[in-house]
N, C-alpha and C positions, 0 to 999 in steps of 0.2 A: 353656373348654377343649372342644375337638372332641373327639367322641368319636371313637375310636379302630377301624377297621376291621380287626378282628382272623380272618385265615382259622382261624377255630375251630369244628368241628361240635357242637354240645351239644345233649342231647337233653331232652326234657320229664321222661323219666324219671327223668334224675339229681337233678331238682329236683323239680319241680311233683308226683313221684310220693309222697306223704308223708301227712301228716294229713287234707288234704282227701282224696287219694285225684285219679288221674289217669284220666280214660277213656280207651281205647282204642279196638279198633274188633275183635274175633274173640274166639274161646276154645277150649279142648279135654278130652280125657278117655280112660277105659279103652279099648283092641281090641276092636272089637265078634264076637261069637263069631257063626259062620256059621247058630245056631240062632235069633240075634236076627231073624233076616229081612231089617237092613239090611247093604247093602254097604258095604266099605270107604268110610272117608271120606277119609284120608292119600292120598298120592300114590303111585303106582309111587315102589319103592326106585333110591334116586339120580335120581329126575326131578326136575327144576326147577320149582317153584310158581309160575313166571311167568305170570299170565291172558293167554290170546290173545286179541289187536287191542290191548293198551295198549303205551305206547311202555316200554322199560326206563330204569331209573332214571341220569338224567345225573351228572354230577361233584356233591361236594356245593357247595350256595352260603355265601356267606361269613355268618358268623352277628358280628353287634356285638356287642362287648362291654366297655361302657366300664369305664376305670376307678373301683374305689370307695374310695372311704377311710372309714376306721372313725374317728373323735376321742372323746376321754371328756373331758366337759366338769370335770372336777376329781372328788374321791376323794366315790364315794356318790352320782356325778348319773347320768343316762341318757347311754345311748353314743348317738354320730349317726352317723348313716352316709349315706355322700353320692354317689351318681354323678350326673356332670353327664353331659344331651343336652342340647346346647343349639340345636338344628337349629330349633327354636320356644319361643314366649313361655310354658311352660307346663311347672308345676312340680308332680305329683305328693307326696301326703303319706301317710306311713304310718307311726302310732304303735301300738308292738308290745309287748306286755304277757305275762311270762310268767304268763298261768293260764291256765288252758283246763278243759276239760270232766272231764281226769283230775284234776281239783280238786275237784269238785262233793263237798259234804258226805256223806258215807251216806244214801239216804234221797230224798238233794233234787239225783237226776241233772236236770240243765235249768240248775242256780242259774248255771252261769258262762252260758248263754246267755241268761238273763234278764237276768243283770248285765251284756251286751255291746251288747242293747239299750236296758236304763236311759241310758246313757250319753246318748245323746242326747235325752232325754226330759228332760231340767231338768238345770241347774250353774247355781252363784254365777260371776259376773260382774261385776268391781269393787264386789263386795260387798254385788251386790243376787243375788237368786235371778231365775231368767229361766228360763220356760217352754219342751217342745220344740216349741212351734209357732215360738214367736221364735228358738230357737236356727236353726232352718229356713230361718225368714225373713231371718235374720243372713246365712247360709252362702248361700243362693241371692241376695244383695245382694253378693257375692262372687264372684258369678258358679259356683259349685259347690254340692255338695251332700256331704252327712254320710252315707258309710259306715261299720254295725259288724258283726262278724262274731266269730266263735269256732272253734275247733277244739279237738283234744284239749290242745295245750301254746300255746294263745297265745290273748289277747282282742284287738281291732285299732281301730281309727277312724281312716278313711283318707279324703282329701277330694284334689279336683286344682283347681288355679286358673291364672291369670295371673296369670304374675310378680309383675308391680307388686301384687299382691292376697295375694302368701304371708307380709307379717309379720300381717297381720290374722286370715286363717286359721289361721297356728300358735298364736298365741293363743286363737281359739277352741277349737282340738284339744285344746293344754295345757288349758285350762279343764275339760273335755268330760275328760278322764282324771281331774286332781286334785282335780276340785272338784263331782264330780256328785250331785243334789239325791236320788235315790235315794226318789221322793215312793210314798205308800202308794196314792194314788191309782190313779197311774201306775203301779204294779208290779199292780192288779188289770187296768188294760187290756191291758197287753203280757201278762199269762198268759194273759187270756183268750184274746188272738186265734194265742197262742203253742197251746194248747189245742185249737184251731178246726181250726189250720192241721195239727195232728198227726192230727185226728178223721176228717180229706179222706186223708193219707196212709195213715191204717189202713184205709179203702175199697177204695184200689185194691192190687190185684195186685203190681206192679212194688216200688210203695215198698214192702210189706209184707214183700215176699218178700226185699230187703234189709235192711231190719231183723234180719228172722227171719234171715236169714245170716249176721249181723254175730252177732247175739245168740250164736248157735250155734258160731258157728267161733273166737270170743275167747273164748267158755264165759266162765270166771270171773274173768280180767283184768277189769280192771278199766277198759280199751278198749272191753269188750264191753255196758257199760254205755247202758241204752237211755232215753232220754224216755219217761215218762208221762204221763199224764192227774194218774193219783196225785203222782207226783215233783215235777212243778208245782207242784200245789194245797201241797204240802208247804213248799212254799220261802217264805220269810216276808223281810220286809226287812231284818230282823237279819239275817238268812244273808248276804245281799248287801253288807250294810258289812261287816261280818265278813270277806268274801272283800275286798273293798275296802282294807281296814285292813292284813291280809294280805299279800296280794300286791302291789298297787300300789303298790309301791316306786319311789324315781326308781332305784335299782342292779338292780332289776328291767325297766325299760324302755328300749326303743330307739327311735327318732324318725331314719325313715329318707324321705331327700331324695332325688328322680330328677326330673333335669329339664333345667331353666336354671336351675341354680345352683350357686358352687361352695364348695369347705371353708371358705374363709376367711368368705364371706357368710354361708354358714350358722351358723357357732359364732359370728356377732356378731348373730344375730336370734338365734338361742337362748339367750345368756347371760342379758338382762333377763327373759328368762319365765319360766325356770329358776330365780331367783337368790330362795337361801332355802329350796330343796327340796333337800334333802341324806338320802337314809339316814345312821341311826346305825351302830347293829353291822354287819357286816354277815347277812346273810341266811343260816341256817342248813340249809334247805329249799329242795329244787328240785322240780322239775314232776315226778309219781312214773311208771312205765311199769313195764309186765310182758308177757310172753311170753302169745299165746294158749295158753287154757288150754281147750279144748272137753270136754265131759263129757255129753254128747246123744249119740246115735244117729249115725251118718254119713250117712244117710238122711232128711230130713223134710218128710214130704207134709201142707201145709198144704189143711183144704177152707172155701173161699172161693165160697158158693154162688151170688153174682150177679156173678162176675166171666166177662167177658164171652172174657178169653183169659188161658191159665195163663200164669206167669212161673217161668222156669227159672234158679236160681244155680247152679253150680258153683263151688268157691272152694279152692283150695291154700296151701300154708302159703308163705310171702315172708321175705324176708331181712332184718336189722334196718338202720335209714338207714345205721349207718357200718360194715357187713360187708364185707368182703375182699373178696367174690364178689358186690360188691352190682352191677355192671357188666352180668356175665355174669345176673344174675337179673335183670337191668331186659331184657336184648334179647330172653331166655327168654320172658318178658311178651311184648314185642313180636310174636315169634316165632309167636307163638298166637295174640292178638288187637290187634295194632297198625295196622291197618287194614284197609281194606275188601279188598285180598288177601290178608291174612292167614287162617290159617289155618282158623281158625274160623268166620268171615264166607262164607269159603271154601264150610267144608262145607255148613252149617247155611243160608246165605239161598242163593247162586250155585247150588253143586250139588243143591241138596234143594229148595229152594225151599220152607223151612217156616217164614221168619219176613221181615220188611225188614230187619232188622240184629240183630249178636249182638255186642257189647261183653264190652271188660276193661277192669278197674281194678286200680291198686293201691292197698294201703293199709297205708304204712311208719310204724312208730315205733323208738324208740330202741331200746327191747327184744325189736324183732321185728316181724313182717308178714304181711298175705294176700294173696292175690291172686284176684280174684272173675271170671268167665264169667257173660255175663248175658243172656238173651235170650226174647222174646216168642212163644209159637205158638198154632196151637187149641188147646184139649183136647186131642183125640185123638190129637194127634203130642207132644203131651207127654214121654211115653218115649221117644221115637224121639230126641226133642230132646237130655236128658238122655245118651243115649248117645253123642250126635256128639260133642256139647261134650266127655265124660268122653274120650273117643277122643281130640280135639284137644290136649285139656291135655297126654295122655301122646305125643302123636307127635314132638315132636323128639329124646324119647330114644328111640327107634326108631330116623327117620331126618332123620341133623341140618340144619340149612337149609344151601344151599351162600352162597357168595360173594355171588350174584344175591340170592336170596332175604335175607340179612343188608344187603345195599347197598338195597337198597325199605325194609326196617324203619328205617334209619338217615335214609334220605329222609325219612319221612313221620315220624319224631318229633322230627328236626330243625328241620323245616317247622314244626311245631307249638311248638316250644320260640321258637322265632326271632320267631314273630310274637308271644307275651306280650313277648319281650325287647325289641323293636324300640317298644312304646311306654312313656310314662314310667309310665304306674299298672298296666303290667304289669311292668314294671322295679322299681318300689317295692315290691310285691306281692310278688313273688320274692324278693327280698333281704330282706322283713320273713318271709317264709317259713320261710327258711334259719337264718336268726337266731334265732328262735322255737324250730325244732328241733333248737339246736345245732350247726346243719352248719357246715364252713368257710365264708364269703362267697366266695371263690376255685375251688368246686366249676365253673360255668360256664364257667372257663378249661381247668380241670385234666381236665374231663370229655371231652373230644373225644377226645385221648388215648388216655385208657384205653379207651373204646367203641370207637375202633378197632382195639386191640388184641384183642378178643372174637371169637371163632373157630369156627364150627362146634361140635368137637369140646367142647370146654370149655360150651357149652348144652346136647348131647347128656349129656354128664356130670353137666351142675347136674340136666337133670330126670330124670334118674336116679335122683340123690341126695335131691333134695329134694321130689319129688315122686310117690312110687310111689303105683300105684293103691289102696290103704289110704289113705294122707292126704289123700283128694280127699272133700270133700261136697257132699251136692246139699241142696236145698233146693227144693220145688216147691209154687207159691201157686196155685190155679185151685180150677174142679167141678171136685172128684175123681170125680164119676159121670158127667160128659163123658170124661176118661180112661181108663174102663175097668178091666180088668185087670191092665194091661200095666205099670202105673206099681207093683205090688207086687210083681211080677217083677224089681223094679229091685237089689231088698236082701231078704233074706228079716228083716232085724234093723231095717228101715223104722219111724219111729214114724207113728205118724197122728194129728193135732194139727185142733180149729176153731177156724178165723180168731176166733170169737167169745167166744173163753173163755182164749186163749191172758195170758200172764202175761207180758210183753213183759221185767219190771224184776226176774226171776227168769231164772239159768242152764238152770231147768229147763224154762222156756215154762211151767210151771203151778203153782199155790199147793197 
């Protein structure tokens, strides 16, 4: 079956904006008061944000979108989920597991990302145990390779092959979920280099100072929940069957098809791998979520003494995946920091010229969401920094984007949606995404739509609403003695925290 050339615009943010969290490209914040010393950073009221010398934004392009079908192999097995592109010999895999990270024991934040990398580190294999060097060797004899990954509500192990090469594959994947060897060996290497790799991001600036935002702005959700050093060394093998035993249910898992392939194919290569994995009861437990909960300071200057340039967050509260208004808060996002004319990019690198790029993210769960401003400076523009951003966040409830300005954000998240969707392991990806987070699989379709429908007036409103200068926080990583003064003028209720003693796996950053 051809896929289908659907004139549909869908934006990244309807989807990809979720558990991982989606980049942007700007951000924003408070009116800067004329004692600040900086100038306005927003635009004359009622001008147009259009950059001069770039052409404006044409008609939209057509965005594909093929058809998917859902099948459930009989009562207790895994759903499949199938869109065919069959434009080439090559068929995307992606097996989707509801647990994720808001699973993680008390105690043993990390264990579902240990357990996502176990995976391929040893399974039985008609019966014998097989090492992940061979499992490697198996998958790249296939012409592919074994990815796994995590987020807060799903575990994954996704591979892409030829064609002629996907019933061997699925049967590895199947293995690689039901049957993984979970060796004690092997659970000391992947912490260690899990351990390694957290020891580099508590170095530098950037990661730390997202951490430290995340930590602060979910407070004591249970989202806000951070990797340690300790939470590692914590997690023991029992943890990891434990969760294994658990979660990995066949009524728990999806096994999602993009490619050259269609339903009928698929549900006859699944049935013999499947056959005999049945859940019993069914499953009394789902993946758990709660509302950020912040209980810190709105303020926090982290000092980071050999970093070489501070890193500035700003971050607002977000709407949850299936809110009303979750449309109108996705183009709000945009609004601010959706690309490089966006708002924020705007003020902070064009007009000021005090960083190369200022990024936004989102970061949606079922219970609720934030929304992060993220950007690099000296030291000593630090505060300056800080205020543009705060400024940017609140400017389109001010003054709303016109037409122009709404029709470039819709370009450039379309563009970005279009190009995951347009190949098969961004197609698999996305539809194991959605699934994962509960969303319809038909959001892609239904999304164009409504994001057209979004209007000015209704963004000035959401940030209004949802965003007064109370519920914005910052968050700043660098020398705090590069910065000066000016960074305690920001908040007189500011905490001051060291990089070096901070308590990453406590709400409060300290024991």
């Amino acid at each position: 079956m051809r896929r289908r050339d659907l004139m549909r615009s869908v934006m990244q943010g309807g989807l990809g904006f979720g558990l991982a969290g989606a980049a942007l490209s700007g951000c924003a914040g408070p009116a800067l008061s004329s004692a600040s010393g900086v100038p306005r950073a927003g635009p004359p009221r009622g001008s147009s944000l259009a950059v001069p010398g770039l052409p404006e934004p044409g008609p939209m392009a057509p965005v594909h979108v093929p058809d998917v079908v859902r099948l459930r192999l009989g009562g207790g097995a895994p759903e499949l989920i199938v869109a065919t592109q069959d434009e080439l010999p090559l068929v995307s895999v992606s097996m989707r597991v509801r647990c994720g990270s808001a699973a993680d024991p008390p105690g043993r934040a990390g264990c579902a990302m240990l357990l996502s990398q176990m995976l391929a580190r040893g399974a039985m294999r008609q019966g014998q145990p097989v090492d992940g060097a061979t499992l490697a060797r198996q998958a790249e004899a296939l012409g592919g390779s074994i990815a796994t990954g995590v987020h807060d509500s799903g575990i994954w192990v996704d591979m892409t092959v030829m064609t002629p090469r996907l019933p061997e594959a699925l049967a590895l994947l199947v293995d690689l979920v039901r049957r993984p060897l979970l060796g004690a060996q092997e659970l000391q290497q992947v912490r260690a280099q899990a351990i390694d790799g957290l020891g580099l991001r508590l170095q530098d600036p950037a990661l730390l100072a997202t951490l430290v935002a995340r930590r602060s702005a979910w407070g004591r959700s249970l989202h806000g929940l951070v990797t340690t050093p300790e939470s590692l060394q914590a997690v023991r093998r029992e943890d990891l069957a434990a969760m294994h035993r658990r979660w990995f249910r066949p009524d728990r898992l999806a096994i999602v098809l993009a490619g050259d392939i269609d339903p009928a194919r698929a549900r006859a290569l699944m049935r013999p791998l499947l056959e005999g994995w049945r859940a019993g009861e069914p499953a009394t437990y789902e993946m758990p979520s709660a509302a950020p909960q912040p209980v810190l300071p709105a303020t926090l200057l982290i000092d980071l003494p050999w970093a070489a340039q501070s890193s500035v967050v700003v971050s607002a509260p977000f709407v949850a995946l299936d809110a009303p208004d979750r449309r109108v808060a996705q183009m709000a996002a945009a609004v601010v920091g959706g690309g490089y004319s966006a708002r924020l990019n705007q003020a902070v690198r064009v007009r000021r010229g005090l960083s190369y790029g200022a990024d936004g993210r989102i970061e949606q769960q079922r219970a609720g969401g934030l929304f992060f401003a993220e950007t690099r400076v000296e030291h000593r523009h630090a505060a300056e920094a800080v205020l543009l951003m705060r400024e940017q966040m609140l400017s389109p409830g001010r003054e709303p984007p016109d037409e122009a300005e709404l029709q470039a954000r819709r370009a450039a998240l379309v563009g970005s949606f279009a190009r995951r969707l347009d190949t098969t392991e961004g197609l698999a990806t996305q539809l194991g995404e959605l699934w994962a987070q509960g969303v319809a699989l038909d959001e892609p379709a239904r999304f164009a739509g409504e994001l057209a429908g979004v209007d000015g007036l209704q963004v000035l409103e959401f940030v209004r609403r949802r965003w007064p200068a109370a519920a914005l926080r910052t968050v700043v990583v660098g020398r705090l003695e590069g910065a000066g003064e000016s960074l305690q003028g920001l908040d007189a209720q500011s905490l001051r925290l060291d990089a070096t003693t901070l308590a990453l796996d406590s709400p409060m950053l300290r024991r």
